[in-house]
C-alpha positions as CSV (number, residue, x, y, z in Angstrom):
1,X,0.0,0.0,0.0
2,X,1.2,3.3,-0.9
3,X,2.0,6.2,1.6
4,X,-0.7,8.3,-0.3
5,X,-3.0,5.9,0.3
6,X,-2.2,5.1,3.8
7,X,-2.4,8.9,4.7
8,X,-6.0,8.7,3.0
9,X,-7.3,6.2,4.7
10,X,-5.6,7.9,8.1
11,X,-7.5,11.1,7.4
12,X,-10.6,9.9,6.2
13,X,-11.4,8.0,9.4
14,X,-13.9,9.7,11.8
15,X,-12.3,10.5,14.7
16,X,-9.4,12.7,12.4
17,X,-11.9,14.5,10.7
18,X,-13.8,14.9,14.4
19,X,-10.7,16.3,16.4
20,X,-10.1,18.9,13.4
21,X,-13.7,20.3,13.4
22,X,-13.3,20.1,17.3
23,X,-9.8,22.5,17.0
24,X,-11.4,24.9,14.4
25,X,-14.3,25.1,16.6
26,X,-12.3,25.6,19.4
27,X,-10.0,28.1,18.0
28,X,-13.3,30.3,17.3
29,X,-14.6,29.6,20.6
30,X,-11.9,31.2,22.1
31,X,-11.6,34.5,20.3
32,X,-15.1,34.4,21.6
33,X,-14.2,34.0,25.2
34,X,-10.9,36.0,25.3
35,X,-13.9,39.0,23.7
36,X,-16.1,38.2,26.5
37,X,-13.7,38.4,29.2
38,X,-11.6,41.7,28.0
39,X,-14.8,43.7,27.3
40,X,-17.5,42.5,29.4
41,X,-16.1,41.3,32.8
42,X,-13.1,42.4,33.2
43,X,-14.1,46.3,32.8
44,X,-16.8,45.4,35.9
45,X,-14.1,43.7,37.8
46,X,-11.7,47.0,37.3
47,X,-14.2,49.6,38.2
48,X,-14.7,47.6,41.6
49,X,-11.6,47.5,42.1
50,X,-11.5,51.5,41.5
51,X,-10.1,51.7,38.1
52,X,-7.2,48.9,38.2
53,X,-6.8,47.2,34.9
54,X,-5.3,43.9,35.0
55,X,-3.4,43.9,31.7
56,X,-1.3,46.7,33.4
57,X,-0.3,45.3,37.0
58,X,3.5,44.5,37.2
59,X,6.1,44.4,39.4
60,X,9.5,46.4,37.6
61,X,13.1,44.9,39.0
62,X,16.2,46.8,38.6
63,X,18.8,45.8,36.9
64,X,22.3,47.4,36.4
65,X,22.5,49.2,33.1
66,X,24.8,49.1,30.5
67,X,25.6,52.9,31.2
68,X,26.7,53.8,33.9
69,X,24.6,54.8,36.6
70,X,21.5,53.8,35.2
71,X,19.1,51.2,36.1
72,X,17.1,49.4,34.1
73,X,13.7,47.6,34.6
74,X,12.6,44.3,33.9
75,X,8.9,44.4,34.4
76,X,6.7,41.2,35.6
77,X,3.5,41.6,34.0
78,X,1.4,39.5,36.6
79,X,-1.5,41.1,35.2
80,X,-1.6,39.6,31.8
81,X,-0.9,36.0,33.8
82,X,-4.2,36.9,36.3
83,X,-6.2,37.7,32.8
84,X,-4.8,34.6,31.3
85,X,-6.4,32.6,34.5
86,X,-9.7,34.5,34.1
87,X,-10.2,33.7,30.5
88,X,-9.1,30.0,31.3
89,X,-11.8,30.0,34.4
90,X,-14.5,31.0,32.2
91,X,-13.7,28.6,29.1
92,X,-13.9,26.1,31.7
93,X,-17.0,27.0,32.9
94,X,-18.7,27.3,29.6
95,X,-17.2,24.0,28.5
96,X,-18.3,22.7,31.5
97,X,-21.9,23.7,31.3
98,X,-21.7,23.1,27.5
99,X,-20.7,19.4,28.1
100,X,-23.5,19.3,31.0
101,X,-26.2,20.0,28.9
102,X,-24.9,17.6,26.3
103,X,-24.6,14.8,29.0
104,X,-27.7,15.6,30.2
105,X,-29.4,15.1,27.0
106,X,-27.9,11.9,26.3
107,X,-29.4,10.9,29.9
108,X,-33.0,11.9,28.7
109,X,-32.3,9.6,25.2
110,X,-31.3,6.7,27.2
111,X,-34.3,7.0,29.5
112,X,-36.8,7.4,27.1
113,X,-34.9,4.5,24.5
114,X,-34.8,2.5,28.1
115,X,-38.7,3.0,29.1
116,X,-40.7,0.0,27.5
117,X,-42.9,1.6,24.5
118,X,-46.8,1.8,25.0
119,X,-48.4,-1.5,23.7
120,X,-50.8,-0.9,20.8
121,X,-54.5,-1.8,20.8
122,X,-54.2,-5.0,19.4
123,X,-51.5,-6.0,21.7
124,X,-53.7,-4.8,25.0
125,X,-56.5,-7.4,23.3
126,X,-54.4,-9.9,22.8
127,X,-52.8,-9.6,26.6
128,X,-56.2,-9.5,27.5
129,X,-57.0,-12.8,26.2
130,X,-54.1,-14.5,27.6
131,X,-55.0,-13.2,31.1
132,X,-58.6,-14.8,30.7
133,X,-57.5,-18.2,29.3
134,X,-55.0,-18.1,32.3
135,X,-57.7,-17.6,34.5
136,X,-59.9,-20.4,32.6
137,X,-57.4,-23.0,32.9
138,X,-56.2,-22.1,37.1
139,X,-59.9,-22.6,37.6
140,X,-60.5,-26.0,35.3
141,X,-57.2,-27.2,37.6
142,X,-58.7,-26.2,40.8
143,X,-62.0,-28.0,40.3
């Protein structure tokens, strides 16, 4: 077999073609979410805490320049790492409740594919019937 054809045959099976709409998906989904958190609960979260922006907080530690006499700064942005955390708290929680609601589908599909289905008319007569021959033939064996 030919390494065309093996590669073919890899990419053409489901779960390839699955995880590849799953990382395009996901690669949307979090523009959509790093949008959500800059501009709608981050600027809440700031204006609580009086005006601070996130993105901004650092910590700047001197270093020795190259001139003399002067010092440099190397800053430590812990801001950007605390929005990084916030953005992946909420992608969490919306993947969470996303996969909730899926699993909680699923449950509802199993229960009703699980709950024995409504006999028809006919088979109510017929279950009828066999209940009263029953009943003929406990009494005949009684008597």
């Amino acid at each position: 077999m030919g390494l065309i054809q093996e590669f073919k045959e890899f990419a053409m099976r489901g779960n390839v073609i699955d995880m590849a709409v799953g990382i395009v998906t996901g690669a949307a989904f979090t523009s959509i979410v790093t949008s959500l958190v800059k501009n709608i609960i981050t600027p809440p979260i700031g204006a609580l805490l009086k005006g601070a922006d996130f993105s901004k907080l650092s910590i700047n530690i001197p270093v020795p320049a190259v001139a003399a006499g002067e010092v440099a700064y190397v800053p430590i942005s812990y801001g950007l790492f605390l929005q990084s955390v916030f953005d992946f708290v909420i992608i969490a929680m919306v993947l969470f409740m996303v996969l909730k609601g899926i699993n909680s589908l699923k449950r509802k599909q199993a229960a009703e594919e699980a709950a024995p289905p409504v006999p028809t008319r006919d088979q109510e007569l017929l279950m009828e019937i066999r209940d009263l021959l029953k009943a003929q033939s406990t009494t005949r064996e009684n008597e």
